[in-house]
MARKOLKE-903345 format. One record per residue: residue in one letter; x, y, z of N, C-alpha, C in turn. Coordinates in steps of 0.02 Angstrom, whole numbers, plus 50000, padded with zeros to 5 digits. Example, Ala and Ser with C-alpha at 12.3 -4.5 7.8 and 13.67 -1.06 7.14 Angstrom:
A506604971650390506154977550390506604983550390/S506424988850354506844994750357506455000250394/
//
This chain:
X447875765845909447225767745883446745768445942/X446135773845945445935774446019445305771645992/X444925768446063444615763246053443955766846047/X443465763246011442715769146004442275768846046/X442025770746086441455771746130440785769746109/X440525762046131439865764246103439265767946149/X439245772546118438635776946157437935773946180/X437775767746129437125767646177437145760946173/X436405760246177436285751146190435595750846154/X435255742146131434605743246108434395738046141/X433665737646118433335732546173432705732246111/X432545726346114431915724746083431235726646140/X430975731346094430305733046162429625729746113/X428875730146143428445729546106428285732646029/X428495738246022428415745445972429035744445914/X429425739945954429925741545904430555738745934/X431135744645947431935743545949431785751246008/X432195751546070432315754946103433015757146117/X433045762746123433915764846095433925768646168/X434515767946186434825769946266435495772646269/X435675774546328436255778146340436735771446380/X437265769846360437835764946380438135768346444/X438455763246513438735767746533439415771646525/X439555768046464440295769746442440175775746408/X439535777646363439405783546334439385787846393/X438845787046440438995791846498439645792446539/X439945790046564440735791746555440915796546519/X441105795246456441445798746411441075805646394/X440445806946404440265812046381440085817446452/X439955813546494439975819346564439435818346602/X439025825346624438455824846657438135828446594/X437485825246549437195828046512436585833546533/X436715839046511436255845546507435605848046493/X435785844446415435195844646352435305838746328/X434745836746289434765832846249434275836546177/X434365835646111433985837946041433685830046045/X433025829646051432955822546036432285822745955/X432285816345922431755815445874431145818145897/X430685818845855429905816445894429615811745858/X428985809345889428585803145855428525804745809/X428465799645752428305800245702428885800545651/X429585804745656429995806245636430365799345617/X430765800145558431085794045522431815794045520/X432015787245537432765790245569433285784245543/X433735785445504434025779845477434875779045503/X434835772545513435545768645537436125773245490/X436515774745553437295777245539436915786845532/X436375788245535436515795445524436015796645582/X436185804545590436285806345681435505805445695/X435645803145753434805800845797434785809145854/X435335811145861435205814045925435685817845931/X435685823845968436385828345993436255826246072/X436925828746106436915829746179437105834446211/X436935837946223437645844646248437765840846340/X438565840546353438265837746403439315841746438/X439625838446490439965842946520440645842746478/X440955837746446441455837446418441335838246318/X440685838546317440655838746209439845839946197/X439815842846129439055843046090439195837346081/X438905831646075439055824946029438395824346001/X438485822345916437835817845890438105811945906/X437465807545908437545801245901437195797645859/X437245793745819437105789845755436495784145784/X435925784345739435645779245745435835772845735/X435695767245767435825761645756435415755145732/X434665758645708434285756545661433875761445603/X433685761245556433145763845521432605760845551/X432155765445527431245766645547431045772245562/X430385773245599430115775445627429935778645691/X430065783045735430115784445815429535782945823/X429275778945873428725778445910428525780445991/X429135782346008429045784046088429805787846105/X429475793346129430265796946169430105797446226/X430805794246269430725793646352430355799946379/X429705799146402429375804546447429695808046516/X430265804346545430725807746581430855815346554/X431305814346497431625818246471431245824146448/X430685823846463430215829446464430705836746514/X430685833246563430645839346619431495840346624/X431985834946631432495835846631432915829646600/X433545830546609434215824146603434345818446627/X434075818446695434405816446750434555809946746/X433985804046701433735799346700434295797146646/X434745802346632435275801146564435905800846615/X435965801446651436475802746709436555799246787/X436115795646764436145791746830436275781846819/X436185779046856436555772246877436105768646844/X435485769846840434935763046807434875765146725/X435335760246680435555761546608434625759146567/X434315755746617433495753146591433355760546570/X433325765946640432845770446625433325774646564/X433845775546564434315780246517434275777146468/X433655779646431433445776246335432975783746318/X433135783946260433185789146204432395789746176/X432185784346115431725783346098431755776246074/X431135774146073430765769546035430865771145951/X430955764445917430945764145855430715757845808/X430235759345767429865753345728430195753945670/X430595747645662431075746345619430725745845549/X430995748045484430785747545435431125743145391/
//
């Protein structure tokens, strides 16, 4: 049976629940490209997709891992990826979420 990847990680922030990229997700999925991310405000519930990636080896969604509310999407990810692709897993986080 092949073993599952978890794609990200969470972190209790002030706002809420902060959802991140694992480095085992980065592994497995490559050097990411794009990301489709939420925006504020948007409502996002556990087990159904938080996010696409297009990145060097797959499109992948990836599943939220709480319900609520988005309150913050990494301002990195404005301009590019990179911050999804590199060594410090702190800065490689997705969005903010106020749990409902």
């Amino acid at each position: 049976m092949a073993e599952m990847v978890q794609y990200f990680w969470t972190k209790k922030v002030a706002d809420g629940t902060r959802i991140g990229l694992t480095s085992e997700g980065q592994s497995e999925l490559g050097t990411i490209s794009f990301a489709k991310l939420p925006a504020v405000g948007d409502h996002v519930a556990n087990g159904e997709n938080l996010l696409s990636v297009e990145a060097d080896k797959a499109v992948s969604d990836i599943a939220s891992p709480v319900t609520g509310t988005v309150t913050a999407v990494n301002p990195a990810l404005d301009a590019d990826f990179d911050v999804l692709n590199g060594t410090d897993a702190d800065a490689a986080w997705f969005v903010d979420v106020q749990e409902a």
